[in-house]
Backbone bond lengths (Angstrom), bond angles and torsions (degrees), N, CA, C in turn:
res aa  C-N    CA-C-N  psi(-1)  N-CA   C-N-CA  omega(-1)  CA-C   N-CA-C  phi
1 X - - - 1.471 - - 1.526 109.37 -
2 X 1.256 128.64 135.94 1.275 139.71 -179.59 1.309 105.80 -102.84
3 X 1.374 119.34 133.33 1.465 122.49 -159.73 1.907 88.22 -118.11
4 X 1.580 138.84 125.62 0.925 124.52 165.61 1.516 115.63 -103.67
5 X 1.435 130.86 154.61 1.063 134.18 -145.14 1.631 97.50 -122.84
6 X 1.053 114.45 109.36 1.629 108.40 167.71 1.022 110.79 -152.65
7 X 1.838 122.28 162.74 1.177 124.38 179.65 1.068 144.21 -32.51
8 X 1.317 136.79 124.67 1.455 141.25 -165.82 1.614 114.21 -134.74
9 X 1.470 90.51 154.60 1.511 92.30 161.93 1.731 113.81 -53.02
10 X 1.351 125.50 169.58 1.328 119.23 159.86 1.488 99.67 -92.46
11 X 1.846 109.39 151.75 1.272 116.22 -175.70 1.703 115.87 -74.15
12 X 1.092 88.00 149.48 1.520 97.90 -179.58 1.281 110.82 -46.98
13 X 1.690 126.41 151.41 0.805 120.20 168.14 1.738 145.62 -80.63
14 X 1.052 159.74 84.49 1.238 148.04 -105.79 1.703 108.10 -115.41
15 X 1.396 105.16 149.19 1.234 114.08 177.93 0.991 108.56 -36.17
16 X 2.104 119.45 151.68 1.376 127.51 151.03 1.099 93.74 -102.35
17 X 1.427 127.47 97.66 1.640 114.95 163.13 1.775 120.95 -98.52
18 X 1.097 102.59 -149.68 1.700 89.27 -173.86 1.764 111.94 -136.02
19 X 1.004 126.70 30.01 1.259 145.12 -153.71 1.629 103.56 -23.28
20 X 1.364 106.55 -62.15 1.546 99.93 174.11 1.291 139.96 -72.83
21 X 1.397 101.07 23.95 1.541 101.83 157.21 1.681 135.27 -85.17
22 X 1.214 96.11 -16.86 1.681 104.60 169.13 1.426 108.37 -70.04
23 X 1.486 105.05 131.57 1.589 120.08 159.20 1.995 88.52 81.96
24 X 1.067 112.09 37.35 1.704 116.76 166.51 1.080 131.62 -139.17
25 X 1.175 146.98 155.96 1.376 133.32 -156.39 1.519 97.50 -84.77
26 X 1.869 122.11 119.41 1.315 131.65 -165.71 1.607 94.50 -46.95
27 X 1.632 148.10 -60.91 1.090 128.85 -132.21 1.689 101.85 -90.64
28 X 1.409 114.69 -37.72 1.582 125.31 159.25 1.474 92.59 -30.95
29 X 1.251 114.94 -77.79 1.963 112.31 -141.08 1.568 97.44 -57.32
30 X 1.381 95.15 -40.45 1.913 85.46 -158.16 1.453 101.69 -74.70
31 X 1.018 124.80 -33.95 2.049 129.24 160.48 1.104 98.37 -26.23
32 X 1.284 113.03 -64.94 1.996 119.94 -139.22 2.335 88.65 -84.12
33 X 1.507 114.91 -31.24 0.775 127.85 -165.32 1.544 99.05 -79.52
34 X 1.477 113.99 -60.81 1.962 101.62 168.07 1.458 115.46 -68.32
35 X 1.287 138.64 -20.94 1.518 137.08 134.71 1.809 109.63 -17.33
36 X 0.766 98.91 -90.48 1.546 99.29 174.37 1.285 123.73 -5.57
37 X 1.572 90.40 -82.98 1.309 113.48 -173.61 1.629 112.60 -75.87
38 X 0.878 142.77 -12.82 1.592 148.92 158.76 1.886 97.47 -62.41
39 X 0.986 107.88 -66.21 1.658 113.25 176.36 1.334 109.36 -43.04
40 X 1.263 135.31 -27.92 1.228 139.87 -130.67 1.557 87.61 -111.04
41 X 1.670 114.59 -64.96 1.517 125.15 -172.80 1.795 95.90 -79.17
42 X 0.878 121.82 -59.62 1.920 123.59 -159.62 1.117 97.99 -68.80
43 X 1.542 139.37 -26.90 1.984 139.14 -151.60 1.709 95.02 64.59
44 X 1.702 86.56 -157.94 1.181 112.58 -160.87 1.763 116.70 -88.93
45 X 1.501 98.02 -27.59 1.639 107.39 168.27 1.472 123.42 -58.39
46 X 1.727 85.95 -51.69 1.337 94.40 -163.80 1.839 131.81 -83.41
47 X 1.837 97.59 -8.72 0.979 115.21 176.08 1.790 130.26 -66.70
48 X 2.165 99.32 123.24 1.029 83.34 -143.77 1.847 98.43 -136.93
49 X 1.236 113.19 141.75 1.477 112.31 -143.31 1.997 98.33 -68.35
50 X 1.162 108.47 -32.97 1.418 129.77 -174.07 1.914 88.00 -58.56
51 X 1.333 129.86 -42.28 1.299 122.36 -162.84 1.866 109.23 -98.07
52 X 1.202 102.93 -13.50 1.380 93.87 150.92 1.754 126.65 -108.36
53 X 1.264 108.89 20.68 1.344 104.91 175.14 1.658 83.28 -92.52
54 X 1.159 106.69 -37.09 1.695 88.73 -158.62 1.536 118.86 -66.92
55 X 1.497 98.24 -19.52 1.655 93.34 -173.18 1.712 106.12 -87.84
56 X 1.546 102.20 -6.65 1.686 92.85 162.96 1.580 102.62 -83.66
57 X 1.121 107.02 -35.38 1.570 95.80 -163.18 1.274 137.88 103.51
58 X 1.385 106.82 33.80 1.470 138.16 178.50 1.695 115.68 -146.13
59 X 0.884 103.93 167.44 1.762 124.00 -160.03 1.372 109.81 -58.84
60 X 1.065 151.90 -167.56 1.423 139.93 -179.55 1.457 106.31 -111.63
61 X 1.970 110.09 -40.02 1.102 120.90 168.74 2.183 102.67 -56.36
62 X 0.766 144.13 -45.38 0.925 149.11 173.38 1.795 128.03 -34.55
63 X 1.469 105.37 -35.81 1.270 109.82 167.78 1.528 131.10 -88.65
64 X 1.544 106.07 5.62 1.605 138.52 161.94 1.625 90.31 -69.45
65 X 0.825 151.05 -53.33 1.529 147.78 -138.71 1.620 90.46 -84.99
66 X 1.395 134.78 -8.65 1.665 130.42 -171.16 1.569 88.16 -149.49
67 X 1.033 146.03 -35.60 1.805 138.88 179.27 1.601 102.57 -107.87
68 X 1.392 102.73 135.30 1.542 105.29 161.17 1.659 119.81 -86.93
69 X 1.247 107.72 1.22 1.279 125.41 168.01 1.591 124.96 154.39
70 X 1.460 116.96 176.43 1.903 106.96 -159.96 1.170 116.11 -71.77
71 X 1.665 131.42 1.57 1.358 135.64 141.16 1.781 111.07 -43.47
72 X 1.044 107.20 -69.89 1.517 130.98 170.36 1.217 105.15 -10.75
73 X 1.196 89.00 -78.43 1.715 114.16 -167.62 1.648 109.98 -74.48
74 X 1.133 118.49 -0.07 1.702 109.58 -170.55 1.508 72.77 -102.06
75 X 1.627 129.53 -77.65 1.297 132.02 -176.61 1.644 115.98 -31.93
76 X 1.061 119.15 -23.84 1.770 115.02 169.52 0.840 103.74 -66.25
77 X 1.762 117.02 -65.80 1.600 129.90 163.64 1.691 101.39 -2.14
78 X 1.290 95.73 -105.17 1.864 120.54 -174.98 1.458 95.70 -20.79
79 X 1.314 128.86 -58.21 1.511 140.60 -147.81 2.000 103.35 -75.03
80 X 1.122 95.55 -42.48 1.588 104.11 160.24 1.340 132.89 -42.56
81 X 1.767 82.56 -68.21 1.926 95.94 170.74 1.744 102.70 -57.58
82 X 0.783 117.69 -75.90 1.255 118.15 -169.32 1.840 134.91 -25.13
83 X 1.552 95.54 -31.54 1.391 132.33 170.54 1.754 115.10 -57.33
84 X 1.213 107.41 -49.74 1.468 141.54 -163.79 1.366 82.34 -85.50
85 X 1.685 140.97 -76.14 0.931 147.03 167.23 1.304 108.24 -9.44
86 X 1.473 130.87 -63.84 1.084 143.39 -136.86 1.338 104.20 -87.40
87 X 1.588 109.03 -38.78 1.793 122.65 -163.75 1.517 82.85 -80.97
88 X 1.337 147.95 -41.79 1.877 133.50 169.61 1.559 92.56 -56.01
89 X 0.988 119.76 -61.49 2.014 92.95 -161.72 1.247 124.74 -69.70
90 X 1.995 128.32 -20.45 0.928 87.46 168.28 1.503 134.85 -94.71
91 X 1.328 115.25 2.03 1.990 125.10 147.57 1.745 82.75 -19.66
92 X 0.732 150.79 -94.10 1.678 141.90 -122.88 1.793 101.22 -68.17
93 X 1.566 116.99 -24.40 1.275 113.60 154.57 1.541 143.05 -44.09
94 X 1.392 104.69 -9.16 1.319 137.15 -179.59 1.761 107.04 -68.16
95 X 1.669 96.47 -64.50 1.638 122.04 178.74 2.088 93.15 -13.33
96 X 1.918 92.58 143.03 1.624 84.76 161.51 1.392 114.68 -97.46
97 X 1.204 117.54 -21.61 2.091 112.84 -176.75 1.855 86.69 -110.73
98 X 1.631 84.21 172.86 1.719 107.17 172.83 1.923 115.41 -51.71
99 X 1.683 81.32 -41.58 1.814 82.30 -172.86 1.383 131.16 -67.98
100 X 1.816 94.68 -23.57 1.374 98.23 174.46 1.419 123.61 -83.93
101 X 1.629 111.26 -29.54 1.480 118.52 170.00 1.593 105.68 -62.52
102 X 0.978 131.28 -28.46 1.545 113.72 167.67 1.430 116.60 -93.45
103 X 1.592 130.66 2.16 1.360 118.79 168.85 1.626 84.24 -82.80
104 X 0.818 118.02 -80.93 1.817 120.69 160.66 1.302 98.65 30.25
105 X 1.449 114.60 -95.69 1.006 120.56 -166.65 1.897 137.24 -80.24
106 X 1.568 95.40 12.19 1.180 129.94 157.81 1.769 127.82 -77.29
107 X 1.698 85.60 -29.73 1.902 102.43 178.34 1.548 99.70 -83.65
108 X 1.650 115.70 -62.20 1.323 119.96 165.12 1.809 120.26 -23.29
109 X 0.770 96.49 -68.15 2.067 103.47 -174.22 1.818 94.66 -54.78
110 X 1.476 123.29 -35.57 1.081 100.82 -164.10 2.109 94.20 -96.13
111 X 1.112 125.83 -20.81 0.793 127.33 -158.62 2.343 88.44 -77.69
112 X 1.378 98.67 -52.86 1.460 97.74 163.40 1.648 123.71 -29.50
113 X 0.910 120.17 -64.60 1.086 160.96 -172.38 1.769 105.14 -47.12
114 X 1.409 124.19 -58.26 0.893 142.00 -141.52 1.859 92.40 -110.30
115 X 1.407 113.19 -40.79 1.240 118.68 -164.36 1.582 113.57 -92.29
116 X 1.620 98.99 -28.88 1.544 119.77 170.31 1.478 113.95 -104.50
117 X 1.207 147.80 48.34 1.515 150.20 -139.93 1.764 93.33 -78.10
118 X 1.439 126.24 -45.91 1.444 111.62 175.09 0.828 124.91 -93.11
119 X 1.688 132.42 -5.91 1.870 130.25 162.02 1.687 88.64 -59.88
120 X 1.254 130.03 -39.92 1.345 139.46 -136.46 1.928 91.32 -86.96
121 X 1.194 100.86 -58.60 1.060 102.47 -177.69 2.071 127.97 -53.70
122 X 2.069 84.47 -32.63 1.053 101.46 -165.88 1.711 115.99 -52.56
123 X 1.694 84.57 -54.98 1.639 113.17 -154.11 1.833 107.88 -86.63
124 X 1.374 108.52 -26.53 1.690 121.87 176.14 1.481 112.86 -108.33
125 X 1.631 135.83 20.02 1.704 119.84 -167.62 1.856 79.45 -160.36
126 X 1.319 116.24 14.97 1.605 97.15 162.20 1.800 117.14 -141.47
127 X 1.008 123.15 158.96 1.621 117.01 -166.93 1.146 105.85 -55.32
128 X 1.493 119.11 144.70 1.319 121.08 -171.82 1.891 83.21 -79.32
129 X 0.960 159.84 -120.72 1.256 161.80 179.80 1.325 108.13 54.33
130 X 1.290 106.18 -69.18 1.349 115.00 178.85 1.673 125.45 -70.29
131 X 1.287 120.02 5.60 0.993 119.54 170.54 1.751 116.44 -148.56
132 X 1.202 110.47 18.33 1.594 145.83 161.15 1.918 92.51 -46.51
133 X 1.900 74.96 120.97 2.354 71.85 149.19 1.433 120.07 -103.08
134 X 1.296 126.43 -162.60 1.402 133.57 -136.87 1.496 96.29 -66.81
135 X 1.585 126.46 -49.15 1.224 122.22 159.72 1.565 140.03 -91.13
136 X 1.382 130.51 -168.40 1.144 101.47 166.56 1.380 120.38 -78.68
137 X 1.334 119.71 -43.02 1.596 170.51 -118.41 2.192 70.88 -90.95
138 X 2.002 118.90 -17.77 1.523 86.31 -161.97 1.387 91.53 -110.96
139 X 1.081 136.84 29.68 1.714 141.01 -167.30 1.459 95.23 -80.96
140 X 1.535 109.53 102.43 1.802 106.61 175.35 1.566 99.72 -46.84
141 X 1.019 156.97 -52.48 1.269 149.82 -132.61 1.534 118.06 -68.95
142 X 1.404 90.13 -22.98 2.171 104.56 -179.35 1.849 85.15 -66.23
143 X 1.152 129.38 -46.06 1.543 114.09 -173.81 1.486 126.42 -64.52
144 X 1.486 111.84 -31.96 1.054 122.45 155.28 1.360 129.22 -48.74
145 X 1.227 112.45 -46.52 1.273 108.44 -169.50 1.738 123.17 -102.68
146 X 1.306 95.81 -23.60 2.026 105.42 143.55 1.485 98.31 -34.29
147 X 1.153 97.87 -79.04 1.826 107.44 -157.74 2.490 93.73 -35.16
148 X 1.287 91.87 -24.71 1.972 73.81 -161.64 1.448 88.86 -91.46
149 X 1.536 124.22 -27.36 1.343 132.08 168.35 1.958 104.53 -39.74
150 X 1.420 107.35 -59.78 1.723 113.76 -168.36 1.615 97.77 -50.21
151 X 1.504 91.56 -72.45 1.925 92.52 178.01 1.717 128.70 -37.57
152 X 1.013 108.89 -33.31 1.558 102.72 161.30 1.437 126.55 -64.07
153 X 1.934 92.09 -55.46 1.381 100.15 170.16 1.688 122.74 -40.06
154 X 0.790 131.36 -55.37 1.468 148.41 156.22 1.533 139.11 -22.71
155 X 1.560 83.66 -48.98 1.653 100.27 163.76 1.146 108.85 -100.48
156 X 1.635 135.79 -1.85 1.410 127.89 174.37 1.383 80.73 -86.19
157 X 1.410 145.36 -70.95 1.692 135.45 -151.18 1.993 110.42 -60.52
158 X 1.590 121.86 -16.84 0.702 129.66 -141.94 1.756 92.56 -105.87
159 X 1.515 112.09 -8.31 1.274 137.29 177.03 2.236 97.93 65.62
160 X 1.550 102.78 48.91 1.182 95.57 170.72 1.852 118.13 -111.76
161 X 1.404 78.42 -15.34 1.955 95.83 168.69 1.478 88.66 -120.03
162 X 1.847 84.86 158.72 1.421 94.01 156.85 0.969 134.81 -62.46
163 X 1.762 138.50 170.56 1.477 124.27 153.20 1.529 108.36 -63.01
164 X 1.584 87.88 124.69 1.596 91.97 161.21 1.904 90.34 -164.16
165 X 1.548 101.87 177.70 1.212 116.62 -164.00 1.713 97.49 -80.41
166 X 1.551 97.71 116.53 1.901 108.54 177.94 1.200 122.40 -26.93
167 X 1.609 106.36 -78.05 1.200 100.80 158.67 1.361 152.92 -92.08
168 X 1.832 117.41 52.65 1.138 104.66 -178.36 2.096 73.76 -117.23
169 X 1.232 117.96 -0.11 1.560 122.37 -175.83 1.415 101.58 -91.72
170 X 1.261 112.76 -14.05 1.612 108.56 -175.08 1.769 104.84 -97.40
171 X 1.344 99.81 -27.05 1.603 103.43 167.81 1.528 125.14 -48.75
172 X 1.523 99.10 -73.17 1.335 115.51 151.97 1.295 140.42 -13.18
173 X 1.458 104.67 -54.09 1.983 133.78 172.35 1.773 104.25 -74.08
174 X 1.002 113.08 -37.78 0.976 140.48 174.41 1.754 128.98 -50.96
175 X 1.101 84.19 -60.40 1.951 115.08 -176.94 1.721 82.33 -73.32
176 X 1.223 121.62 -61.35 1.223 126.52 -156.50 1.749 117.87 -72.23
177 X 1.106 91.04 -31.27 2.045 87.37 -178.68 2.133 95.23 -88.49
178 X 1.169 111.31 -5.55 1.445 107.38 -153.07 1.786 83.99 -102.23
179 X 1.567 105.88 -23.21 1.617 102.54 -176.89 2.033 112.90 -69.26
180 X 1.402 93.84 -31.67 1.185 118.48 -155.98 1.724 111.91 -82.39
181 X 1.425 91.09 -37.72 1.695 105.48 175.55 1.982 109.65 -83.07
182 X 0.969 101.39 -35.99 1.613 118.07 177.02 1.915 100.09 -54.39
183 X 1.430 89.69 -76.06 1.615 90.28 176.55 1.413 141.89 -33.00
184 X 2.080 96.90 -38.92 1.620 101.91 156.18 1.175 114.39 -77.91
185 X 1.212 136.55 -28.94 1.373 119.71 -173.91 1.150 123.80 -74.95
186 X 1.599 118.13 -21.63 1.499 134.32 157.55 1.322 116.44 -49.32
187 X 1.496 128.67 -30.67 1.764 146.34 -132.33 0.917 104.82 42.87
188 X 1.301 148.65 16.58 1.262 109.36 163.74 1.761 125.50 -85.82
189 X 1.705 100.01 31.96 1.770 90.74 156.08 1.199 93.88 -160.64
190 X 1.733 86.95 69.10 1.803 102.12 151.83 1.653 124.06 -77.23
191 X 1.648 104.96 -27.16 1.060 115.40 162.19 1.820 130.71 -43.07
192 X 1.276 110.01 -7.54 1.159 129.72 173.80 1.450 115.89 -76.04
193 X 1.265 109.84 -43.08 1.771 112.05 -179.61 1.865 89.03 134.18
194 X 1.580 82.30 -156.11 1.998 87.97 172.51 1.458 117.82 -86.26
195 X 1.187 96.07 -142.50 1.546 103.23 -163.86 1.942 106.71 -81.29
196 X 1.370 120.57 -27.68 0.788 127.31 178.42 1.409 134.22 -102.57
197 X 1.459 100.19 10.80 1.123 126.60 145.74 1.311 137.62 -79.37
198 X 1.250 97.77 -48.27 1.504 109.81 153.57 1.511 144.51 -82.00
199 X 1.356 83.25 -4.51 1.987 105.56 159.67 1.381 99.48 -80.45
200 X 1.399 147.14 -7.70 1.042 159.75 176.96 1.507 117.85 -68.94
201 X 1.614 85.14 -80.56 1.549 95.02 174.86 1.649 115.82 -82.01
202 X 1.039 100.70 24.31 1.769 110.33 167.60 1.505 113.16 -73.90
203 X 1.653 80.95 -78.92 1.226 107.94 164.13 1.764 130.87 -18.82
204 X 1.539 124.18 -60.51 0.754 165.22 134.53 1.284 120.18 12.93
205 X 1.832 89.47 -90.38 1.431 102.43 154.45 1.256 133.78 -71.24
206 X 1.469 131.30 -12.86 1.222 122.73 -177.30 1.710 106.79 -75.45
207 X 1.292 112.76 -45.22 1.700 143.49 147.86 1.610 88.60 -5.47
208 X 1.447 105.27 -92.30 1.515 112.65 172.75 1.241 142.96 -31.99
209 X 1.193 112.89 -27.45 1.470 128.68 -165.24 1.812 97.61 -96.78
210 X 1.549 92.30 -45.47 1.989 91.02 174.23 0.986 102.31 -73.73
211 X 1.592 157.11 -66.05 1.122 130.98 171.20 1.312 126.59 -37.52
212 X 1.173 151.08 -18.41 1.587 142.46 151.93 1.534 104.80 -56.72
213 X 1.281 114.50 -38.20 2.071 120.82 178.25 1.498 104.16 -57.83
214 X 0.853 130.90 -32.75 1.593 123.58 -150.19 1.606 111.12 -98.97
């Protein structure tokens, strides 16, 4: 499929909402939630526990009572997004064959992505280092990405990919839907149309890319 590229409106702009605050303790979420977003505008230097107490609206000493400190609290951060992350991928458990549970979960990451733009940004567009917990062994993201590891696995046994090594195919799938979703969220492929246009040519190409696998 040939995707042509021409002028467009720029896409609408989309909610920042906060998804993981339901069903959490209100002063945690909105911490871990201005966490985020302090990380997000200040980086990693500048991020500073005094400037997200204030935009909740409590004391600085106060965010000691749920973080043992702004490691803590950036890693809740990450641990949040990741959560939210998790409730889109497993919807792709639904799929009835292998191929569809991994296009599945190809729509999911972008549908994440698109609906959560700063968990998205948070937890996939900054060094894992800086927002790493106490070990490595606790980086939610190894769960995440098993889960895209299984789906390959699956369609490689299912003789819908080739044999090849799971996860160096899930990397790949990987690099590639994460290049594609990044780029809109940057604008730079507003030139595409809106959002459902470019759920289009997502689609499309990801389509494409597994057919070169198989």
């Amino acid at each position: 499929m040939t995707t042509r590229l021409s002028p467009a409106k720029p896409a609408k702009t989309r909610p920042r909402g906060r998804p993981f605050l339901r069903g959490v303790d209100d002063t945690r979420a909105e911490l871990v939630a201005a966490a985020r977003d302090v990380f997000l505008e200040d980086g990693p230097t500048r991020f500073s526990l005094r400037e997200v107490a204030r935009r909740v609206g409590v004391s600085a000493a106060a965010v000691y009572r749920h973080f043992d400190n702004k490691e803590a609290l950036q890693f809740g951060a990450c641990t949040q997004g990741f959560q939210v992350f998790s409730s889109y991928l497993v919807r792709a458990l639904s799929a009835r064959t292998p191929l569809e549970r991994l296009l599945s979960t190809t729509e999911q990451y972008r549908l994440f992505a698109l609906e959560n733009p700063l968990d998205y940004r948070f937890i996939f567009m900054t060094v894992t280092e800086k927002v790493r917990g106490p070990t490595a062994e606790s980086y939610p993201q190894d769960t995440t990405f098993q889960f895209l590891v299984d789906r390959v696995r699956e369609c490689t046994e299912a003789g819908v990919l080739a044999p090849s090594d799971a996860t160096t195919t899930a990397v790949l799938i990987w690099a590639y839907v994460h290049g594609l979703v990044s780029l809109r969220l940057s604008e730079h492929l507003c030139a595409v149309g809106d959002d459902a246009a470019f759920a289009d040519l997502y689609r499309a190409s990801v389509e494409r890319l597994l057919r070169g696998l198989c």
